[in-house]
DOVEXRO-591752 format. One record per residue: residue number from 1; residue in one letter; x, y, z of N, C-alpha, C in turn. Coordinates in nm, 4 decimals, padded with zeros to 6 digits. Layout:
<NUM; 'A'; <X; Y; Z>; <X; Y; Z>; <X; Y; Z>>
...
# end
This chain:
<1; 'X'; <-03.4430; 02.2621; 02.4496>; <-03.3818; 02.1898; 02.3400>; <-03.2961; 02.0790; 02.3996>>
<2; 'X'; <-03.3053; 01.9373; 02.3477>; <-03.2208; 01.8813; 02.3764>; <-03.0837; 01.8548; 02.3442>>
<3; 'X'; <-03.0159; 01.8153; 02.4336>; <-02.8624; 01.7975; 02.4216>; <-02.8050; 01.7561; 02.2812>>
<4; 'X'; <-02.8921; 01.6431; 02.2833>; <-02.8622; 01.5806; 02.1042>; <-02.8151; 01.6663; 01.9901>>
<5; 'X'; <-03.0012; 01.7304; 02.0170>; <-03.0361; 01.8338; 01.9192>; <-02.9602; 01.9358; 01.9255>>
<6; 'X'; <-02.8965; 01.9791; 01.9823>; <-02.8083; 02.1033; 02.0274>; <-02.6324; 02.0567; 01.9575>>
<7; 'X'; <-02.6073; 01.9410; 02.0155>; <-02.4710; 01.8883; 01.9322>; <-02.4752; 01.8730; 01.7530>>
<8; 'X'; <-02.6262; 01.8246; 01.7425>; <-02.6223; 01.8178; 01.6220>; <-02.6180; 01.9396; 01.5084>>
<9; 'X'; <-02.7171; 02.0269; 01.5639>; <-02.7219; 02.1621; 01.5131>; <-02.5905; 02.2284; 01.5162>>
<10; 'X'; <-02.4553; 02.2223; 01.6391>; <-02.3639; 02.2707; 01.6545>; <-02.2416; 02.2422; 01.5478>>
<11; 'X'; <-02.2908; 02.0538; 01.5185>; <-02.2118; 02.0285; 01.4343>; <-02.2241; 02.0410; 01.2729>>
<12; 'X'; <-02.3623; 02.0389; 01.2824>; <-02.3784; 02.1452; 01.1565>; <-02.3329; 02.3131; 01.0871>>
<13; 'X'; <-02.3409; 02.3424; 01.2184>; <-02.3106; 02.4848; 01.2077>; <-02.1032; 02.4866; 01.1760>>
<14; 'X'; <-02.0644; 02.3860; 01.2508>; <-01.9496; 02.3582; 01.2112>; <-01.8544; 02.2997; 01.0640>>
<15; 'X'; <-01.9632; 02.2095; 01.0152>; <-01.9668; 02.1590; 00.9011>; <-01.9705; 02.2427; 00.7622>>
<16; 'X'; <-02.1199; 02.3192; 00.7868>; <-02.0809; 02.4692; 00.7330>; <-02.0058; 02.5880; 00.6980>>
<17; 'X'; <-01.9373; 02.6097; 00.8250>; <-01.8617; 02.6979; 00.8304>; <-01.7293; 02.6642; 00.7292>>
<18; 'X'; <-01.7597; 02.5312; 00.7375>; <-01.6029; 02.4962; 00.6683>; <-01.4441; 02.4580; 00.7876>>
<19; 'X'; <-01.5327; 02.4542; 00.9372>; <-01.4157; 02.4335; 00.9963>; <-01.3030; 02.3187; 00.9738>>
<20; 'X'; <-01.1798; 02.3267; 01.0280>; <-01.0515; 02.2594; 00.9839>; <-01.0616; 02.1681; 01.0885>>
<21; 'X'; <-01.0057; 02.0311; 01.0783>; <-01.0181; 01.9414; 01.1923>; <-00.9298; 02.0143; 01.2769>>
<22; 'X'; <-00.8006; 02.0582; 01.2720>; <-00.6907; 02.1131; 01.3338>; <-00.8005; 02.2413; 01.4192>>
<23; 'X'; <-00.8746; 02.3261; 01.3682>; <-01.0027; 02.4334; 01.4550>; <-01.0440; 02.3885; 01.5482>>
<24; 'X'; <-01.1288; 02.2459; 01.4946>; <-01.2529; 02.1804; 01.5927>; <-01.1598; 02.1223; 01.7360>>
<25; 'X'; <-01.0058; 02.0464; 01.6476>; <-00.9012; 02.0175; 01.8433>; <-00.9512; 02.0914; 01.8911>>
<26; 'X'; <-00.8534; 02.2561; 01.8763>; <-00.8533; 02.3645; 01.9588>; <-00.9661; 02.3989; 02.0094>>
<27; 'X'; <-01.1312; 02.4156; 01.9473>; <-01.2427; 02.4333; 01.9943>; <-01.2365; 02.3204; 02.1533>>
<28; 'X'; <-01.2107; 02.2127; 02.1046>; <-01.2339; 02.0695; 02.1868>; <-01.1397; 02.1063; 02.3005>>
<29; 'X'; <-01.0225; 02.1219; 02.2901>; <-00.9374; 02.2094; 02.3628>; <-00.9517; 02.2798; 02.4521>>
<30; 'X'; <-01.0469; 02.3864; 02.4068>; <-01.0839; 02.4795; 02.5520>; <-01.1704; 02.4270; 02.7065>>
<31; 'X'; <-01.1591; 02.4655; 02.7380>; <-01.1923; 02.3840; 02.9010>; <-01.3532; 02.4605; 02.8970>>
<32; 'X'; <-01.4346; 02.3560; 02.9889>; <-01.6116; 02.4013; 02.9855>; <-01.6443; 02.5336; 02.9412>>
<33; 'X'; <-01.6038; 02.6647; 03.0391>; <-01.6877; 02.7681; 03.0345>; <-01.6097; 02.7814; 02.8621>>
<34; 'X'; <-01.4738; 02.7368; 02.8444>; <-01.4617; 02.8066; 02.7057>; <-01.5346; 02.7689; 02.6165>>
<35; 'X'; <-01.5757; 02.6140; 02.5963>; <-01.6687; 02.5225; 02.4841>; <-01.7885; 02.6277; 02.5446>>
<36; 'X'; <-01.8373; 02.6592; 02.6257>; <-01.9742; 02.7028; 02.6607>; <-01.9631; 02.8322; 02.5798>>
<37; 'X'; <-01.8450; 02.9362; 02.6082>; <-01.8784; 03.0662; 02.5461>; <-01.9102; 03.0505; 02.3737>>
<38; 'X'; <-01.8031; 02.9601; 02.3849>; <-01.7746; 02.9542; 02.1805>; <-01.9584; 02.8961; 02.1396>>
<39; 'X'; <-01.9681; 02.7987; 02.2249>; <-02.0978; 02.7125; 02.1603>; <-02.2613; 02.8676; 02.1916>>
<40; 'X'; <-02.2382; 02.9489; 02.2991>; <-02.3438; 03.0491; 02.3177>; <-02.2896; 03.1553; 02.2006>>
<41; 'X'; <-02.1817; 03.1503; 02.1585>; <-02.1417; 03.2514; 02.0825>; <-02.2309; 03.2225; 01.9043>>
<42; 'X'; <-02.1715; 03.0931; 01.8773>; <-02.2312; 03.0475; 01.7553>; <-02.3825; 03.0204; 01.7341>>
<43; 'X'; <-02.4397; 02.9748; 01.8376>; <-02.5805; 02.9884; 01.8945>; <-02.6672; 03.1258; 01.8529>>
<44; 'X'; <-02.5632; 03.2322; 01.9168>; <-02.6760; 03.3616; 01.9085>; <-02.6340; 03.4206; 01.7299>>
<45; 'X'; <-02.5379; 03.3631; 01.6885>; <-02.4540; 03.4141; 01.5625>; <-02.5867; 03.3265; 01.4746>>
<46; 'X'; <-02.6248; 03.2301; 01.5028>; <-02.7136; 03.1502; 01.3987>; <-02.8729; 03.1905; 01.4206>>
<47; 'X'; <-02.9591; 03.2246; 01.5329>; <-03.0713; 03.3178; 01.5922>; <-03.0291; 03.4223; 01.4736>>
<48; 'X'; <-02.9291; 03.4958; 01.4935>; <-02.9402; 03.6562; 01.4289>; <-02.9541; 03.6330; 01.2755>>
<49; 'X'; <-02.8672; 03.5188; 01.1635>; <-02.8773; 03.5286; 01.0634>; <-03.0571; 03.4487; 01.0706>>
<50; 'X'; <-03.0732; 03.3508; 01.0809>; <-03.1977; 03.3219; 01.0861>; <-03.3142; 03.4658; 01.0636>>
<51; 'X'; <-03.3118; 03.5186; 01.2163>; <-03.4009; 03.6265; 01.1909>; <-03.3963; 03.7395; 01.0985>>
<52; 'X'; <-03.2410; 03.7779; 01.0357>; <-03.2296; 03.8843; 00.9480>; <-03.2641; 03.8018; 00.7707>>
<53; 'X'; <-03.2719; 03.6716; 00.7765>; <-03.3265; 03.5680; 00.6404>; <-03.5100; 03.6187; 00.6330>>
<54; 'X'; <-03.5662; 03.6101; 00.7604>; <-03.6978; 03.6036; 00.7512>; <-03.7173; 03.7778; 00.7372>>
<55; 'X'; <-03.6601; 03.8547; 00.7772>; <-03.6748; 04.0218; 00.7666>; <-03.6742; 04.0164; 00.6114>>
<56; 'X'; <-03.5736; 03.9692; 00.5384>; <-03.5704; 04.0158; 00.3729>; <-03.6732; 03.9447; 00.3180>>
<57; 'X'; <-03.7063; 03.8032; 00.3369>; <-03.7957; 03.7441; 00.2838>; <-03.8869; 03.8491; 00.2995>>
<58; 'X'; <-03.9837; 03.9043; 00.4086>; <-04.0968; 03.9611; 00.4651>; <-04.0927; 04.1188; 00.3323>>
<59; 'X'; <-03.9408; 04.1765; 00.3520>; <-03.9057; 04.2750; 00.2723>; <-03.9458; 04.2630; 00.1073>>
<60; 'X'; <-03.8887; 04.1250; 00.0687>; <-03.9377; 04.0969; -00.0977>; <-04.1182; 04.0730; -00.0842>>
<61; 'X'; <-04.1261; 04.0229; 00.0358>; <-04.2379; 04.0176; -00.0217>; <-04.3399; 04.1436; -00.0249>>
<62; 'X'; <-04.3080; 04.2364; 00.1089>; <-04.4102; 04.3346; 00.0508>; <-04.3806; 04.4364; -00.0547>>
<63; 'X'; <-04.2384; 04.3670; -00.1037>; <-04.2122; 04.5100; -00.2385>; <-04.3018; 04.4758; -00.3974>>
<64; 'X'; <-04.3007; 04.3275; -00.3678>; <-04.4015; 04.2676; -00.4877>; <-04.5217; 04.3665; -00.5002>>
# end
């Protein structure tokens, strides 16, 4: 994935959430490995809802 694509998705995921500009400093704030944990953290947090969206879909559909 590219870098772009990765900021952009991140800042979506941020946008979403509803973060506070006063949040995103402090995010901005943390030094590399910290932006790295927070950004792998929200990463695998958005994978998991993703895949548990397509489990219920799969679920409604074979209850039809």
């Amino acid at each position: 994935m590219g870098l772009l694509k990765e900021q952009i998705e991140l800042l979506t995921l941020v946008r979403d959430a509803k973060i506070t500009s006063a949040q995103l400093r402090a995010l901005l704030g943390l030094d590399e490995d910290g932006r790295k944990a927070v950004a792998d953290a929200i990463a695998r947090t958005a994978r998991a809802e993703a895949e548990r969206l397509v489990r219920e879909q799969g679920e409604e559909r074979s209850n039809r």
